[in-house]
C-alpha positions in Angstrom: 76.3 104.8 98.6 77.4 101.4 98.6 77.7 99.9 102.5 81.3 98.2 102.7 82.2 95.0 104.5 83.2 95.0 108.4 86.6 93.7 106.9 86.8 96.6 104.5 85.6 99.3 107.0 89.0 97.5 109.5 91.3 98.1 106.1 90.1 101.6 105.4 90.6 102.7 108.4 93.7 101.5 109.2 95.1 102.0 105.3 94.4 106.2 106.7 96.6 105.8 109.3 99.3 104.3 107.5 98.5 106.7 104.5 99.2 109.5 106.5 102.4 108.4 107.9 102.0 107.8 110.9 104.5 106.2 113.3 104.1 103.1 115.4 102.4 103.6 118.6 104.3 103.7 122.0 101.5 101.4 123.1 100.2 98.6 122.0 96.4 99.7 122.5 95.1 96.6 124.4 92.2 97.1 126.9 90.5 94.3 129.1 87.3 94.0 128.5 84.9 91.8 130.8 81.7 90.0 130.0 78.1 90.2 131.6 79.4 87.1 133.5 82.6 88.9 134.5 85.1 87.2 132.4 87.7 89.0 131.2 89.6 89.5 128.0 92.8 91.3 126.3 91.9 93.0 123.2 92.2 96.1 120.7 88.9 97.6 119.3 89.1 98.0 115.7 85.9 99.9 114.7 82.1 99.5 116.4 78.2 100.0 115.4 75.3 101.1 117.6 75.3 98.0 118.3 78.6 95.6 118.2 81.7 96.4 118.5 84.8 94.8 116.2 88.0 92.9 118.7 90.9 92.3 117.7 91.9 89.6 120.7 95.1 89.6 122.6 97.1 86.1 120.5 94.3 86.1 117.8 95.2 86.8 113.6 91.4 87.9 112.9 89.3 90.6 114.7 85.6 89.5 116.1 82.7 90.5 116.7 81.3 91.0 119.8 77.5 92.5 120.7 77.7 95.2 122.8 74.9 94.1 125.2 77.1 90.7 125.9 79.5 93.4 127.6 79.5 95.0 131.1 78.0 98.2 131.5 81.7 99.7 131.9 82.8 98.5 128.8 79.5 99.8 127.0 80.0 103.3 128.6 84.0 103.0 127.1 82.7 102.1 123.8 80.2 104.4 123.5 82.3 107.5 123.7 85.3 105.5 122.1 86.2 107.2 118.9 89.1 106.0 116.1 92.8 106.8 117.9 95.3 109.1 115.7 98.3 106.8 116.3 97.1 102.9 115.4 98.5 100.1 117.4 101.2 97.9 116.4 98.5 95.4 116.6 96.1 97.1 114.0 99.4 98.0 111.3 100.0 94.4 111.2 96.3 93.6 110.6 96.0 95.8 108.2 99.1 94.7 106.3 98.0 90.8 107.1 94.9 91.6 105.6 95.9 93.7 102.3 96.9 90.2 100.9 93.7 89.3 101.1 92.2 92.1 98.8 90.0 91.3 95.6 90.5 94.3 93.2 87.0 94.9 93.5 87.3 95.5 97.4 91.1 97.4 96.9 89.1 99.2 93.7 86.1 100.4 96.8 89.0 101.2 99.3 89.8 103.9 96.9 86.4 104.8 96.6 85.3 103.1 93.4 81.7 101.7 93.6 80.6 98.8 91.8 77.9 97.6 90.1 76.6 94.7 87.5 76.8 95.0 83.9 75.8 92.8 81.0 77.4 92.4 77.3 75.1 93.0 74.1 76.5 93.8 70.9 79.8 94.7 72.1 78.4 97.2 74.3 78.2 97.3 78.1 74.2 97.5 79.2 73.9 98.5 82.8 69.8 98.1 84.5 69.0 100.3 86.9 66.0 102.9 87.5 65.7 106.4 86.6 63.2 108.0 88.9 62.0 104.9 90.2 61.2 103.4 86.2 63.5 100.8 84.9 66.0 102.0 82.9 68.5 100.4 80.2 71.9 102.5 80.2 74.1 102.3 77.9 78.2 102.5 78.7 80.2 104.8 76.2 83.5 105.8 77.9 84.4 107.6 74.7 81.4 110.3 74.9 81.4 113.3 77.6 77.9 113.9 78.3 75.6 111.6 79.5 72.1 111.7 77.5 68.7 111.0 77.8 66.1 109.5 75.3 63.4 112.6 75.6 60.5 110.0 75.0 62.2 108.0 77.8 62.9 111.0 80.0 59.1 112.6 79.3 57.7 108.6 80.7 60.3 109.0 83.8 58.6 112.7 84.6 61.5 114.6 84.3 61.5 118.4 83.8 62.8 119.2 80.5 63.9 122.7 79.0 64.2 124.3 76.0 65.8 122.1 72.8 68.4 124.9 72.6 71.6 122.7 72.5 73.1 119.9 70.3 74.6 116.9 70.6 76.8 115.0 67.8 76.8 111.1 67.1 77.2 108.8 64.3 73.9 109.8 62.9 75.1 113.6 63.0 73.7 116.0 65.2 70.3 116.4 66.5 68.4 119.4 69.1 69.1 118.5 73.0 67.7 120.0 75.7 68.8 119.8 79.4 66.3 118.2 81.9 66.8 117.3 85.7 66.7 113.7 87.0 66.0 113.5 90.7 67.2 110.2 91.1 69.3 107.3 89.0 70.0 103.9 90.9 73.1 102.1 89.0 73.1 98.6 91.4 73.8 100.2 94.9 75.0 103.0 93.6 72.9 106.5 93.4 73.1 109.7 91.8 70.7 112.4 92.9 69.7 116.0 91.3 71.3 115.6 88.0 71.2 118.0 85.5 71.9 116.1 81.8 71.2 116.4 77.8 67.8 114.6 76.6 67.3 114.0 72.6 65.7 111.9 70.3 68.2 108.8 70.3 66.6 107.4 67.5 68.3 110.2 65.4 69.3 108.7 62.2 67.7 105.7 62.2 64.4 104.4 60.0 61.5 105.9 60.7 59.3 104.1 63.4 62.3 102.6 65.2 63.0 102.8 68.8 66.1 103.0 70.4 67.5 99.5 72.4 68.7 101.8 75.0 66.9 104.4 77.2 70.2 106.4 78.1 74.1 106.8 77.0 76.2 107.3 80.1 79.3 109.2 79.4 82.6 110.1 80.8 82.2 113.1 82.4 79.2 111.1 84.5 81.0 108.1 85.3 84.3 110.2 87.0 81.7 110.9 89.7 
């Protein structure tokens, strides 16, 4: 799965608080903090890593980040057991509000879950690389088809374990046998989709003899929603 920004993981977890409801808190949630030199500060924590922990500081607009070793053994002992509060701070609402301005779709678009990934143009089609099994793969990106489908010389190469031809698919070179194989592993950009069970078939259905397909797999619909 794709690893989001510090400023997304602040937003997402606020945007679940507000999401839910949830009143203003009675308190505003700052905590003083001191240094390994034992100088002291006002501040909210926003969300923390094994090893850093994110501050928003008492008069500041922006949260920072702060190593957790640069802390006094107190603090680290706090922030190790610190987990998210059910009722945000004042503080954090207006972050996250501050912040929401902010936004690009794409990081609104992976707020909601949405994963992204790079694509290219050819032909009027949209051409995604990425690797099935570990080989380099060409997928193709047809929103208008349900199943995703292999090309069976393609799959055979990738060593997937393919069944029986018992099925069939339909296209604009009319129908062709299909059987059903299982990929272990597709890798769309950051992206990955593991133990898939999808259609395999001759892709160059239709076409002159002795040609061979541009694309090594048609992504559909049904596997996109995922």
């Amino acid at each position: 799965m794709k690893i989001l920004s510090s400023r997304i993981l602040v937003l997402l977890f606020a945007g679940l608080a507000v999401a839910a409801g949830l009143l203003l808190a009675e308190e505003e949630g700052y905590r003083t903090f001191t240094d390994a030199k034992g100088r002291t500060l006002e501040a909210i924590v926003v969300s923390k890593t094994d090893t850093a922990v994110n501050l928003l500081i008492k008069g500041r607009e922006n949260p920072v980040e702060v190593a957790l070793k640069l802390l006094s053994s107190k603090d680290q002992a706090f922030l190790k057991s610190w987990v998210p509060p059910k009722v945000p701070s004042a503080e954090l609402k207006k972050l996250f509000l501050k912040q929401c301005r902010t936004l690009t779709v794409r990081e609104l678009l992976e707020l909601r879950g949405y994963e992204s990934f790079k694509f290219t143009f050819a032909n009027n089609s949209l051409i995604i690389p990425g690797l099935l099994n570990g080989k380099k793969a060409r997928f193709l990106v047809d929103t208008g088809a349900h199943n995703t489908i292999l090309h069976d010389a393609f799959a055979k190469e990738a060593g997937c374990r393919m069944g029986p031809y018992d099925e069939v698919v339909a296209g604009v070179g009319g129908t062709a046998p299909a059987a059903y194989t299982k990929v272990d592993r597709i890798q769309l950009g950051e992206t990955l989709l593991l133990d898939k069970k999808l259609l395999c078939t001759d892709l160059t259905n239709g076409l002159p003899a002795g040609s061979k397909p541009k694309e090594d797999a048609i992504i559909g619909g049904e596997l996109l929603a995922r």
